[in-house]
N, C-alpha and C positions, 0 to 999 in steps of 0.2 A: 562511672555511668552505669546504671542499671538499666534493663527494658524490660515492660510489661506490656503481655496481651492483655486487653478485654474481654473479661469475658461475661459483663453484664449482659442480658437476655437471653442467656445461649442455653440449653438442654445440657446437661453432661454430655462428655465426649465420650461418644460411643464406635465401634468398630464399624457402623453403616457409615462412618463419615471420612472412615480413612483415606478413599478417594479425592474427598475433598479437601479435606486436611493437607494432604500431597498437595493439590493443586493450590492451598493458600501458602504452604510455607516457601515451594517455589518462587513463588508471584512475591513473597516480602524479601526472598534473597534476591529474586530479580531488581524486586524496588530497590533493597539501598543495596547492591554492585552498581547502581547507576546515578544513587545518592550518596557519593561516599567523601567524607571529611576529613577535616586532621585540624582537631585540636586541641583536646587532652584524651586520657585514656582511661579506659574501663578496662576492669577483670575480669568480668562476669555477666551473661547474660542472663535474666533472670522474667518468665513469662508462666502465666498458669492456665490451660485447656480443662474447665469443668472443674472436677474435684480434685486434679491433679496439677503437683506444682512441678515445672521441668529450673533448672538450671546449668548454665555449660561454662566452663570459664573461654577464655575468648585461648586461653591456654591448649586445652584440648581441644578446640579448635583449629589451632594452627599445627598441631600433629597431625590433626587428621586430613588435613590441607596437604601437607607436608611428603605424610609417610604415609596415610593410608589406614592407619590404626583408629577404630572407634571405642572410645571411654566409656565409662559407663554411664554417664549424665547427656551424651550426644546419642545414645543407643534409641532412645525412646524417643524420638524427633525422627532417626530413619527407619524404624522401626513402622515410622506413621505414613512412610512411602513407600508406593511401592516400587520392588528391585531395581524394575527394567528405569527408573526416577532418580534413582540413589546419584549415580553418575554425576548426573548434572549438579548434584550440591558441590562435591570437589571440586568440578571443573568452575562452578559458580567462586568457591573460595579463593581456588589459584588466580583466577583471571584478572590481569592488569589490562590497562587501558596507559594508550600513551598520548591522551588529551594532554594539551598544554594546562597550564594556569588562565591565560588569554580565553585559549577557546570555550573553556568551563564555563567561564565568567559570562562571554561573550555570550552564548548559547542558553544560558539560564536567567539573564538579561533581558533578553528578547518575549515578545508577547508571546510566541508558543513558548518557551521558555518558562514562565511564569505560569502559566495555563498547567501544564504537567507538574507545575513545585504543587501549585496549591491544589493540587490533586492528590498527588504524592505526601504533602502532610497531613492531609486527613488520615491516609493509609498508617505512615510512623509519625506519629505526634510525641510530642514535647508536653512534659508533666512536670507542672508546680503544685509539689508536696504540701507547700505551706497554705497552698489556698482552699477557699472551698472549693467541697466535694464537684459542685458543677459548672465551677472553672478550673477545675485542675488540668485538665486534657485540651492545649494548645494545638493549633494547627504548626507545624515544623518547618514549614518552607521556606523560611528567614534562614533557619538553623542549617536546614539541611543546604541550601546554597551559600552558606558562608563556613559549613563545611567541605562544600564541594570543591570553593577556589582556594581555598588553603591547601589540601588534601592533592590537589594537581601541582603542586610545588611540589612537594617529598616526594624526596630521591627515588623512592622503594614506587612509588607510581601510585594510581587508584586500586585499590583493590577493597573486596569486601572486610577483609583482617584490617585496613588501617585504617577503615570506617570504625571499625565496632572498638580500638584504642581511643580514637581521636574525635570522637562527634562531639560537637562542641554545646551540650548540654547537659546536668548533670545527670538526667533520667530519659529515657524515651519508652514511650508504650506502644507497640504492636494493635492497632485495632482492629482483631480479631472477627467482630461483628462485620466489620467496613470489609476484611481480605475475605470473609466468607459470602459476602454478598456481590463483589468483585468475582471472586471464584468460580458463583453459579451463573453468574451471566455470560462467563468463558464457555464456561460448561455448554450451557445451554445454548450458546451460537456456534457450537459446535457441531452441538448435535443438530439443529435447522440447520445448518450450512451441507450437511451430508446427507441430511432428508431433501434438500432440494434440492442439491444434484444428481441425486439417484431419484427424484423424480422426474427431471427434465434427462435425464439418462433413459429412463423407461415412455419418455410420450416422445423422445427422438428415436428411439426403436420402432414405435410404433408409427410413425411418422415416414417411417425408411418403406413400409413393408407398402405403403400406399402408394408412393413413390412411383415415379418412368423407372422399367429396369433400366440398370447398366452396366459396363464392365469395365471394373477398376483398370484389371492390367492391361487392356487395349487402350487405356486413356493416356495422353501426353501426360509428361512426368513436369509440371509447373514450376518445383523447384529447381529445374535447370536454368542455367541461364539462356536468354533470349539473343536475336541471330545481332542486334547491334553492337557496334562500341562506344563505351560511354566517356565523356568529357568530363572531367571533375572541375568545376569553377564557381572560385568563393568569392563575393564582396560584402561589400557592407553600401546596407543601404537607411538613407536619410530621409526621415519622414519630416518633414522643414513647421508642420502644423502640430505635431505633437511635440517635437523638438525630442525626436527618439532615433535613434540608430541601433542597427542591428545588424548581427553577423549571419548572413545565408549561403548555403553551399546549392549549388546548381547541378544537376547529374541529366548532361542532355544527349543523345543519342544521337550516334553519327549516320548522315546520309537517310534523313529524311525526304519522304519527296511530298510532305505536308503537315503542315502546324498539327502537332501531337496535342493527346489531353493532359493536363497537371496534374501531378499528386504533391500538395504540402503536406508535410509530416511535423506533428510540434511536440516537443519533449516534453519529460515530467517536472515537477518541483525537483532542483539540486541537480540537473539533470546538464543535459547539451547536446546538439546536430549531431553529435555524433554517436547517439545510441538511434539514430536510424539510418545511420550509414549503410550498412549492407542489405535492407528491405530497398533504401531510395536508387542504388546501385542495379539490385535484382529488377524492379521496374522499370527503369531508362534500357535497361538492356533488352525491356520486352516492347519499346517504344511508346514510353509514358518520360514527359519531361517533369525529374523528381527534386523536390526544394525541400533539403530538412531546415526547419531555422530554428535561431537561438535566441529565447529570448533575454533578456539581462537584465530585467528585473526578478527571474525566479531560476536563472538558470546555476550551474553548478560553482560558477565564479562568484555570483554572488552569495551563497551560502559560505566560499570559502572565504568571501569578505568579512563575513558576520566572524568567523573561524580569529580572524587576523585585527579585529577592530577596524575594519574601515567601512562597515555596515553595522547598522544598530538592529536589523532583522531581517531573518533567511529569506524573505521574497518582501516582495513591495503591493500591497493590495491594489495600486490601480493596476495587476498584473490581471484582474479580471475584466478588465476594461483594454488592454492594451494589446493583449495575448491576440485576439478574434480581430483586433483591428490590425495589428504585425499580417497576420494570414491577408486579408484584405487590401492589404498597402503593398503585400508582395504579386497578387494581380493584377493589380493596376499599373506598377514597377515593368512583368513582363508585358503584356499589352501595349505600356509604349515604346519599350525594346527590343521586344523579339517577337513580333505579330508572326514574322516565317516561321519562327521553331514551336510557339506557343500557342492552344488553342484557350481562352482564359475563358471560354464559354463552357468549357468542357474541362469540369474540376473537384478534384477527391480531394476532402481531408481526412487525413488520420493523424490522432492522436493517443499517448498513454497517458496516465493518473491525470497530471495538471494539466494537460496536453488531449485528454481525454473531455475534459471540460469544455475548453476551445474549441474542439470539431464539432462538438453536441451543440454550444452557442450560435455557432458557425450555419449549424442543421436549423435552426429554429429555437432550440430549447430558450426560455426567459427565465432571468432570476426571478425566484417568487417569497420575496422578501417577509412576508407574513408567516409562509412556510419556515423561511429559516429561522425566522425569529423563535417561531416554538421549539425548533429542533435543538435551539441553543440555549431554550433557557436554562439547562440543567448545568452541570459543571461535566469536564470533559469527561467523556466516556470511552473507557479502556478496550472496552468489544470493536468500535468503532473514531480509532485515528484520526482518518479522512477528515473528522470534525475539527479536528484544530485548524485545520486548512481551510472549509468551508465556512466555519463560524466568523472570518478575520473578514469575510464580504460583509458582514453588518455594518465594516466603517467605511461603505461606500456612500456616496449619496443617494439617499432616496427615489430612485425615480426608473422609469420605465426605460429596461435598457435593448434594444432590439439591434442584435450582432448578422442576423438574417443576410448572407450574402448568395444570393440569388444563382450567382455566377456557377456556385457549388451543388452540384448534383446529387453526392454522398458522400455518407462520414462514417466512419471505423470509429471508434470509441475503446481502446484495449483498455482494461483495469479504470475506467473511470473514475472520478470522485464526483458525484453528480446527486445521489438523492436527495439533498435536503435544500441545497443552494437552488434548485431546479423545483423539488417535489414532483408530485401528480400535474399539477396544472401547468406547470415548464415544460414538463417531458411530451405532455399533448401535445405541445407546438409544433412539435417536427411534423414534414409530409413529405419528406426527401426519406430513398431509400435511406436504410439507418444498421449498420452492424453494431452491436455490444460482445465485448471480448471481456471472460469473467476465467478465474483462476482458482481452485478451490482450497489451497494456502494461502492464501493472499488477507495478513494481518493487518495490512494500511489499510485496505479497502474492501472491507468482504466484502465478498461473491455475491451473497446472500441479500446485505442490506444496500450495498450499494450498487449491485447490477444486476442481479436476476430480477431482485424486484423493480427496479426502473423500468426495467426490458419491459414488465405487466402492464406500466404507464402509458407506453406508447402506442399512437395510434396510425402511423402511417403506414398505408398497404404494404410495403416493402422492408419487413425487418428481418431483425438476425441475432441469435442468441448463441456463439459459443461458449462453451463451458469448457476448458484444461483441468484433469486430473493432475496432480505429483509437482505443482510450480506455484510462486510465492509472487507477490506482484512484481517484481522483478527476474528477469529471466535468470541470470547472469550474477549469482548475488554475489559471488566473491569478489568479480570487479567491480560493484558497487563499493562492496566496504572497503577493498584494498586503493578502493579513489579517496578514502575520510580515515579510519581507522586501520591500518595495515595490521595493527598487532592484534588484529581481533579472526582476523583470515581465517587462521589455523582450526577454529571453532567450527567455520562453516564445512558442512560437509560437502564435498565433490558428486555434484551430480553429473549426469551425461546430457547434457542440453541439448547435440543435435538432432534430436527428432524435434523438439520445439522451435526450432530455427526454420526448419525442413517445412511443416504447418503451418508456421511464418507465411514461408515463401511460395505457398501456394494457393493460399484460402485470401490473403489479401489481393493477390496477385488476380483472382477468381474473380474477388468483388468488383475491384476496379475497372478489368475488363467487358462486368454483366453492366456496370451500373455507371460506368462511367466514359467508358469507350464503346457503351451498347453494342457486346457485342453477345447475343444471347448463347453462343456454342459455349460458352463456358459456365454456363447454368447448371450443367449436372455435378461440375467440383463445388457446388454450392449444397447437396443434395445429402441430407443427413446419412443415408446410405453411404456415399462415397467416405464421406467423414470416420464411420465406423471401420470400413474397410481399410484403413491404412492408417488407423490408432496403434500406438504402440505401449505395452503397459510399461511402466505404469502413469505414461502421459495421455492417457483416450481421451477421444472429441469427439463431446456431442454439438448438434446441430437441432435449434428449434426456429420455428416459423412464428409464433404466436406464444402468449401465454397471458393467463387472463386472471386478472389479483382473485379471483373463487380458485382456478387451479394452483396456485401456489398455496394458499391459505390450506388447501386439502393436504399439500404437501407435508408442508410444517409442524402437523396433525399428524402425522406418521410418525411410528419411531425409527429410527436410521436403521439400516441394516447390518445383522450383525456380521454378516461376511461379505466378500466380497464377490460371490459367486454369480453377479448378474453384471458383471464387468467385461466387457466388447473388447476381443483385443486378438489379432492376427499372431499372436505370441502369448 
């Protein structure tokens, strides 16, 4: 098998591009280490940049995998990244995955599944020699997924080396044009993704300075726990009209001497009640009766269904329909069973990513099905993930869907997926206080396109805009992957999460009690000020009130900064 880049319309390759360059040949070793085959083998890798031809044998390749030694036909490929980059090619080469055959299959079977192949073979396409010039260059996604379930048999694992033996076509082309246009829209949400938080960095500053004074270290410390003891208590409950059951965990506070307010908390995609076990714990102990639930059409068993063949896809779309009615069937569940411990008049939701969706539906927000319609008509877009997930609501029915439950005072929104299913005239909807929680790693869901700008949409008096520096949509990543992929652990770096835990447990804990236990004394841990004062780098928190699509629009228009020397940090 031979591979060729593309390099029809391109300029010579010149040294202003070597940045870029870097960032495409990562981006095509990223692509196929996660499109990797087994079914015959190639020598040699064979691709041309401008006026120069490179070739590597797949030989020197595995020395350099191996031992660390570069040939001289692999030099000019690392030569085109730079140092602090180099790294990640090895680590790219070594790395096995220990996916089944099954789950390969299973997982590339599926409608997002499918969605990322035929993404993915535009990127490596499939070349027939014999045909004409303007059908030569096939899209690969057949090829590359029936490389993919063969390649999870052998013994040696996936890895990038038994891709580039075993792709089961005689040629593949690199489309050089496609990884350099992918490249700059990384690039480029890169750089608005850091221009806009280092603008809502500098209007949260300024924002602090107009501010009530106050004083952090005379203020209670939030993330302690609270003077109750909490009851842990699971059932399952039956909705007899949608013919749905669900497992919910109860965290109720002992020695009440009146019906508390509710906080439902609802997971992400792949997710489960128990990634908000110690937020729902931390509130009952502050006397809030805390209900994480699980839903089981998008939760983490069902993805492991899709894993095992006994699901044909990682969630179920009526999960956008069923998610916001679960929250609603668990109010009306407390109400006629524990009117003493529960007050259902007086009720927070919070939710992350798919879970994020739910509380905003929950708040008001409408699907505005016209909106998504445009946001989808392209093919998936690699800056923006989230859309695999939003795009699957186009096969809902048609029709006006209003989740609006009254009961519910405010909603938390961490890492949302919300702009396109939602748009501008969704996001309007709401008129319940409203927080947005945005992460400035965060590759499922940026910051940028799916919560800072949303946050611009909204028009209820009463919002909120966090922004986290140094964290990825997931807090916690290692236990994510060591929940799906253990052999992948090793890769992730260890970071110190408890200061994010610590912010957790005190800015949610803040809201619930401004906005939903009204109780106004805790309005100054709301207060951008406070937020700056007890950031820790490299996790700082800012805080905005407002922001209005001309203020971000000006942001965007900035170039990011090159240091980081306007970074707020008691450390």
């Amino acid at each position: 098998m031979n591979i060729f880049i593309d390099r029809a319309k391109l300029s010579p390759f010149q040294s202003k591009h070597n940045s870029l360059f870097g960032w495409f040949l990562l981006l095509t070793i990223w692509t196929i280490s996660t499109t990797i085959g087994a079914v015959q083998a190639a020598e040699r890798v064979e691709f041309g940049i401008g006026p120069i031809e490179f070739g590597i044998s797949v030989k020197e390749l595995e020395t350099y995998a191996k031992q660390g030694d570069v040939g001289k036909e692999l030099a000019p490929f690392l030569s085109s990244i730079e140092a602090k980059d180099r790294k990640y090619v090895r680590q790219f080469l070594k790395l096995n995955s220990d996916l089944s055959q099954l789950q390969v299959s299973q997982f590339f079977y599926s409608a997002v599944g499918e969605k990322i192949l035929t993404y993915l073979g535009d990127l490596v396409q499939s070349v027939r020699v014999d045909a004409p010039k303007s059908k030569r260059n096939l899209n690969s996604a057949k090829a590359i997924r029936t490389g993919l379930i063969s390649a999870a048999a052998d013994p040696s694992g996936l890895s990038l080396l038994t891709f580039l033996r075993k792709y089961p076509a005689p040629t593949m082309r690199l489309n050089l044009e496609k990884g350099f246009e992918v490249a700059n829209k990384i690039d480029k949400l890169g750089k608005e993704t850091e221009s806009a938080i280092s603008g809502v960095e500098q209007l949260s500053s300024e924002l602090a300075q107009s501010e009530p004074k106050i004083e952090p270290n005379a203020m209670a410390n939030l993330a302690s726990p609270g003077g109750y003891s909490v009851k842990l208590q699971t059932e399952i409950l039956k909705d007899a009209r949608r013919s749905r059951q669900f497992t919910v965990d109860f965290y109720l506070p002992q020695g009440l001497s009146q019906p508390a307010p509710v906080i439902v908390l609802s997971h992400g995609l792949a997710s489960d009640r128990q990634h908000f076990a110690a937020i729902a714990r931390h509130l009952a102990s502050h006397g809030f009766v805390a209900v994480t639930v699980e839903h089981p059409g998008s939760n983490s068993q069902k993805f492991k269904n899709l894993l095992v063949g006994s699901s044909k896809e990682m969630f179920d779309v009526s999960e956008f329909i069923d998610r916001p009615k679960d929250v609603s069937y668990i109010l009306d569940d407390l109400g006629r069973r524990l009117p003493a411990i529960a007050n259902v008049q007086q009720v927070g939701v919070i939710g992350h990513s798919f879970g994020g969706y739910t509380a905003l539906a929950l708040a008001g927000a409408t699907i505005d099905f016209d909106y998504l319609t445009k946001e989808c008509s392209q093919q998936f877009n690699a800056t923006n993930a989230s859309l695999l997930l939003q795009c699957e609501a186009l096969k809902l029915p048609r029709q006006f869907y209003n989740f609006r439950d009254n009961r519910i005072k405010f909603a938390l929104a961490i890492n949302p997926i919300e702009s396109s299913i939602f748009g501008p005239k969704g996001m309007s909807k709401i008129k319940i206080p409203v927080a947005i929680a945005a992460s400035s790693e965060d590759v499922v869901a940026s910051a940028v396109l799916e919560q800072i700008k949303p946050f611009s949409w909204i028009v209820a008096p009463e919002r909120y805009l966090f922004v986290v520096r140094g964290v990825g949509h997931v807090t916690d990543v290692r236990s994510f992957i060591r929940a799906f992929m253990p052999s992948l652990e090793s890769v992730i770096p260890d970071k110190n999460i408890e200061p994010l835990r610590e912010y957790a447990r005190i800015f949610v804990l803040a809201l619930v009690q401004t906005h939903v236990a009204n109780q106004n004394n805790y309005r100054p841990y709301l207060q951008a000020g406070y937020a700056i004062s007890i950031s820790q780098s490299p996790n700082q928190v800012s805080i905005l009130r407002s922001l209005t699509p001309e203020q971000l629009d000006n942001m965007l228009q900035l170039e990011p900064p090159i240091s980081n020397s306007n970074v707020r940090s008691r450390n």
